[in-house]
C-alpha positions as CSV (number, residue, x, y, z in Angstrom):
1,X,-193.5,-42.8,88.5
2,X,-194.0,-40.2,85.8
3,X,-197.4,-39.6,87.7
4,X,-196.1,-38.3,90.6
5,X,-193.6,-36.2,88.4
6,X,-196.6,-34.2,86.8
7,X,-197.9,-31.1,86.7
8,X,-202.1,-31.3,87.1
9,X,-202.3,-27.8,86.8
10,X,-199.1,-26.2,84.4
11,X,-200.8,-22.7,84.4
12,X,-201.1,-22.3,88.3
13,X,-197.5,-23.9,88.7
14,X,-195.9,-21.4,86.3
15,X,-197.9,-18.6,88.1
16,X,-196.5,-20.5,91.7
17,X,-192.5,-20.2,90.3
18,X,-192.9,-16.6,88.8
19,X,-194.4,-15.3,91.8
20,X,-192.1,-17.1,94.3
21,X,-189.1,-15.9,92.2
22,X,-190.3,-12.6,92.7
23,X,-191.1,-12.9,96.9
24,X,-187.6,-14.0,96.6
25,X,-184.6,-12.3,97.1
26,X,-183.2,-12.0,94.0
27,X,-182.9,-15.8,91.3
28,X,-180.6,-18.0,93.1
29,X,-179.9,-21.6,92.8
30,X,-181.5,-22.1,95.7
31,X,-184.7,-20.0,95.2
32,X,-185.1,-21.6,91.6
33,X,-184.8,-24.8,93.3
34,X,-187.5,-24.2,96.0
35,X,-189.4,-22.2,93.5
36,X,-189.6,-25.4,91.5
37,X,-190.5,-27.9,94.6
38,X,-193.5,-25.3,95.4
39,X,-194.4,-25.2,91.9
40,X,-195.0,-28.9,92.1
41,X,-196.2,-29.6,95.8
42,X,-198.5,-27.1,96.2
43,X,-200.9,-28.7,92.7
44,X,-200.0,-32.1,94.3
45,X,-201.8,-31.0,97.3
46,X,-204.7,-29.1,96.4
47,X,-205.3,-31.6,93.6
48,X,-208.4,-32.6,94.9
49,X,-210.0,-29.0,94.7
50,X,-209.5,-29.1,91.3
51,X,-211.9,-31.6,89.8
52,X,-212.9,-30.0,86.3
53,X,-210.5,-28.2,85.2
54,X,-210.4,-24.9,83.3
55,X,-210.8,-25.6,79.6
56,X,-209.8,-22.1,77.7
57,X,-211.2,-21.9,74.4
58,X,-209.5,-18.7,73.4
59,X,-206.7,-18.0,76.1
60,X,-205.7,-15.0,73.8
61,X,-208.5,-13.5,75.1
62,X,-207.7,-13.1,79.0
63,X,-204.8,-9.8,78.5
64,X,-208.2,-8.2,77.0
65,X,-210.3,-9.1,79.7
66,X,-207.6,-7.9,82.9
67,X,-207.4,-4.6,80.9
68,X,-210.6,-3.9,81.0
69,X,-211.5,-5.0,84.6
70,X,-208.3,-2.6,85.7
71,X,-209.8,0.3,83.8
72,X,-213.2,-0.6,85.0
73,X,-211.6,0.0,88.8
74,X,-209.9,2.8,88.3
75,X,-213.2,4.4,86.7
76,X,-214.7,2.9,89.3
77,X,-213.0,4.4,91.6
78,X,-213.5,8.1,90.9
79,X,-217.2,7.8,90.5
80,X,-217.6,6.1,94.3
81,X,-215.3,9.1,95.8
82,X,-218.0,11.2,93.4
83,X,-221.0,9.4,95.1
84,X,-219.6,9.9,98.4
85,X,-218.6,13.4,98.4
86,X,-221.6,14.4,96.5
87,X,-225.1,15.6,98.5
88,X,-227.2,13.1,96.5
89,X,-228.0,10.0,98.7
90,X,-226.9,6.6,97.2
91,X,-229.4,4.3,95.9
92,X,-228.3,0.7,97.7
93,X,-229.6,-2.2,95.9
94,X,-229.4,-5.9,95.8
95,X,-230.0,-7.4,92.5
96,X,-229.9,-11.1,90.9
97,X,-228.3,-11.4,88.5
98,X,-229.2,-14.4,85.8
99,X,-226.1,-16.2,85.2
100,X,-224.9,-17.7,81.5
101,X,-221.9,-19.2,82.6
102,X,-221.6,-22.4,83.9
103,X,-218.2,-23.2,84.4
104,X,-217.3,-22.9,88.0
105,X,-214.3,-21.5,87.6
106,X,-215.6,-19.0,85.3
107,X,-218.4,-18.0,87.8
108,X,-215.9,-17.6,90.2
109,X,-213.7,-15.1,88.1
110,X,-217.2,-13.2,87.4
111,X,-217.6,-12.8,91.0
112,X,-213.8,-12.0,92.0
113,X,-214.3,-9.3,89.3
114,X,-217.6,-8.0,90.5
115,X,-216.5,-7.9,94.0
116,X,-213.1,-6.2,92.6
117,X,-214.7,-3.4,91.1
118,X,-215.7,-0.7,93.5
119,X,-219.0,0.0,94.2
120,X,-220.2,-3.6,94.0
121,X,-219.9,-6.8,95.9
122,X,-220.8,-10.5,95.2
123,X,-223.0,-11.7,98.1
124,X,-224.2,-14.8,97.2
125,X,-224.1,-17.5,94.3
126,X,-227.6,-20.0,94.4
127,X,-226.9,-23.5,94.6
128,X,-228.3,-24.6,91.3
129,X,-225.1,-21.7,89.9
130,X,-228.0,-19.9,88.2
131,X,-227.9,-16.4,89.5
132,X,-225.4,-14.4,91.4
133,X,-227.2,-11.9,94.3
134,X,-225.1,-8.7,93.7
135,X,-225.1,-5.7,96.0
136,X,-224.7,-2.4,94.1
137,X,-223.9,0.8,95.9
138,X,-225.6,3.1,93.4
139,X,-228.2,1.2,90.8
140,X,-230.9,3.3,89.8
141,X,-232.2,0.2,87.7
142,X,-231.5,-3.3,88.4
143,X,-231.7,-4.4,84.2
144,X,-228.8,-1.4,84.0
145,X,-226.4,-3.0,86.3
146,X,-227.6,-6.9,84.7
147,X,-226.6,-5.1,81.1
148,X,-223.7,-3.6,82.1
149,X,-222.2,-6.9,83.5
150,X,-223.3,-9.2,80.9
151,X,-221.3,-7.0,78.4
152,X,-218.6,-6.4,80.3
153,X,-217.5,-9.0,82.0
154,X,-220.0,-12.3,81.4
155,X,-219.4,-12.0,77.5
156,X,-216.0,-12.1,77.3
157,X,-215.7,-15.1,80.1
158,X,-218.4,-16.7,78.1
159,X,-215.9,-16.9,74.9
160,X,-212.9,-18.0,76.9
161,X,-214.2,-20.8,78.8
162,X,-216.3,-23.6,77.1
């Protein structure tokens, strides 16, 4: 019985109340209530998609890491709309990247965050999970944009998941 009564996944139920609590109008009973039976249903059902789950090593470590990939858009951001309204042709490349993560989870977040930041998109992950094809709207050297990513974002995944 307690089984059934369990949270497999606490972090994405929290996130499932919060966020349902703010769709909501205003915190009622009744949308504390429902908020709750979503927050457990939902990980009941998708259970099965979740078959390793995320071990954080340093959890502290993920306020860091969303700073930095909201700063990276925004900056981002203003050097596309540069690229575009400039008279110097983009230089369009695909590049593979080597991948040191092997959480799949963690890959996951690395691609979300590529694809996120403007100017670049994650095409493709091979199937051994060994490197991610990336398509850059401006690289003028594919070891640049491998550099820039591996500090930026693969580091700091690489000391949060194990």
């Amino acid at each position: 019985m307690l089984d059934r009564l369990s949270f497999p996944q606490p972090w994405l139920s929290l996130t499932l109340f919060i966020t349902w609590q703010f769709l909501s109008d205003g915190v009622s009973g009744g949308s504390v209530v429902l908020g709750l039976i979503l927050a457990w249903a939902i990980p009941q059902m998708t259970q099965g998609f979740w078959p390793d789950p995320p071990a954080f090593i340093k959890a502290w470590k993920v306020p860091a890491y969303l700073l930095r990939v909201v700063w990276d858009i925004l900056v981002a951001s203003v050097e596309v709309a540069r690229l575009i309204l400039s008279p110097r042709p983009a230089r369009p490349a695909f590049v593979c990247y080597p991948l040191e993560l092997e959480h799949p989870l963690a890959i996951t977040i690395l691609a979300s965050t590529i694809s996120l930041t403007p100017g670049t998109v994650s095409a493709d992950v091979s199937d051994d999970r060994k490197l991610l094809l990336i398509h850059a709207l401006d690289a003028e050297d594919d070891q640049k944009v491998i550099d820039t990513i591996r500090a930026r974002y693969e580091k700091p995944l690489l000391e949060m998941f194990q």
